[in-house]
N, C-alpha and C positions, 0 to 999 in steps of 0.2 A: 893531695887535695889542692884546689886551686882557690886564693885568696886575692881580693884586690886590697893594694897596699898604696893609699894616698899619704902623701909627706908635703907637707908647705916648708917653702923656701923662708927663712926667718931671719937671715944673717946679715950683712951689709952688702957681702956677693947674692947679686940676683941675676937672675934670667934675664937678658936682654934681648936676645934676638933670637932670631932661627938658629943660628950658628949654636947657641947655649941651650938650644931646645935638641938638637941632632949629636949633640957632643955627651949630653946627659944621657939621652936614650941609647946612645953606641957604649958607653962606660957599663950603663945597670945590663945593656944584651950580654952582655960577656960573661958577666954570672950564672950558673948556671941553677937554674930553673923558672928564671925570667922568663916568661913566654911573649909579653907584650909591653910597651914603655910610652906617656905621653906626657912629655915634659911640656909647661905651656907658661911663655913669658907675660901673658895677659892676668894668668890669674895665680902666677909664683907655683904652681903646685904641679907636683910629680905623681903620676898615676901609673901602677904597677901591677900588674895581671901577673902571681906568682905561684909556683907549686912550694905550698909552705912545708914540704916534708922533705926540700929538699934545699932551702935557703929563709931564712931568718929575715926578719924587717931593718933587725942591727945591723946586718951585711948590708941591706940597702945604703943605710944611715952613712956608714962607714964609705963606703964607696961615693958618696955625694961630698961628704968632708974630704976625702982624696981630693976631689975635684976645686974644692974651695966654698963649698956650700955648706949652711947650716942650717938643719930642717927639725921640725916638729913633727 
Protein backbone atom coordinates (compact mmCIF):
# COMPACT_ATOMS: atom_id res chain seq x y z
CA UNK A 1 0.00 0.00 0.00
CA UNK A 2 1.40 3.17 -0.83
CA UNK A 3 1.68 6.09 1.93
CA UNK A 4 2.98 9.54 1.89
CA UNK A 5 5.24 10.06 4.73
CA UNK A 6 6.08 14.03 5.56
CA UNK A 7 8.95 14.46 8.28
CA UNK A 8 10.09 18.13 9.30
CA UNK A 9 13.72 18.93 9.75
CA UNK A 10 13.68 20.08 13.77
CA UNK A 11 17.37 19.79 14.81
CA UNK A 12 20.24 22.32 14.55
CA UNK A 13 21.40 20.42 11.16
CA UNK A 14 19.00 21.95 8.34
CA UNK A 15 18.53 21.81 4.80
CA UNK A 16 20.47 24.35 3.13
CA UNK A 17 20.76 24.04 -0.25
CA UNK A 18 20.16 21.87 -3.19
CA UNK A 19 23.22 19.97 -2.45
CA UNK A 20 21.18 18.81 1.18
CA UNK A 21 18.04 18.52 -0.89
CA UNK A 22 19.67 15.68 -3.53
CA UNK A 23 21.93 14.15 -0.78
CA UNK A 24 18.61 13.33 1.43
CA UNK A 25 16.58 12.12 -1.63
CA UNK A 26 19.56 9.76 -2.91
CA UNK A 27 20.11 8.40 1.03
CA UNK A 28 15.85 7.61 1.65
CA UNK A 29 15.96 6.22 -2.66
CA UNK A 30 18.17 3.43 -1.52
CA UNK A 31 15.55 1.93 0.82
CA UNK A 32 13.78 -0.07 -0.41
CA UNK A 33 10.16 0.82 -1.10
CA UNK A 34 10.74 4.32 -1.44
CA UNK A 35 9.11 5.15 -4.63
CA UNK A 36 9.41 9.07 -4.63
CA UNK A 37 11.66 11.66 -2.35
CA UNK A 38 11.24 15.65 -2.04
CA UNK A 39 13.40 17.17 0.30
CA UNK A 40 12.89 20.97 0.22
CA UNK A 41 15.40 23.58 2.04
CA UNK A 42 12.60 26.43 1.93
CA UNK A 43 10.30 24.79 4.15
CA UNK A 44 12.81 22.10 6.30
CA UNK A 45 10.37 19.09 5.37
CA UNK A 46 10.83 15.71 3.72
CA UNK A 47 8.07 14.40 1.62
CA UNK A 48 8.06 10.53 1.05
CA UNK A 49 5.88 8.57 -1.47
CA UNK A 50 6.21 5.01 0.34
CA UNK A 51 5.02 1.34 0.13
CA UNK A 52 4.26 1.03 3.88
CA UNK A 53 4.29 -2.93 3.73
CA UNK A 54 7.47 -2.90 2.78
CA UNK A 55 9.39 0.06 4.95
CA UNK A 56 8.56 1.72 8.13
CA UNK A 57 8.49 5.68 8.78
CA UNK A 58 11.21 4.67 11.78
CA UNK A 59 13.49 3.52 8.82
CA UNK A 60 12.91 6.80 7.32
CA UNK A 61 13.61 8.56 10.69
CA UNK A 62 16.77 6.42 11.03
CA UNK A 63 18.16 6.98 7.76
CA UNK A 64 17.85 11.09 8.17
CA UNK A 65 19.65 10.73 11.72
CA UNK A 66 22.53 8.77 9.75
CA UNK A 67 22.73 11.73 7.78
CA UNK A 68 22.75 14.26 10.65
CA UNK A 69 19.21 15.21 10.72
CA UNK A 70 16.46 15.40 13.35
CA UNK A 71 13.07 15.20 12.32
CA UNK A 72 9.31 15.05 13.67
Amino acid sequence: MMDTVELMVTGEQKIHCGGCEQRIANALRRLGGVQHVRASADTQRVVVAVDTAQIAPGELRARLAALGYEVA
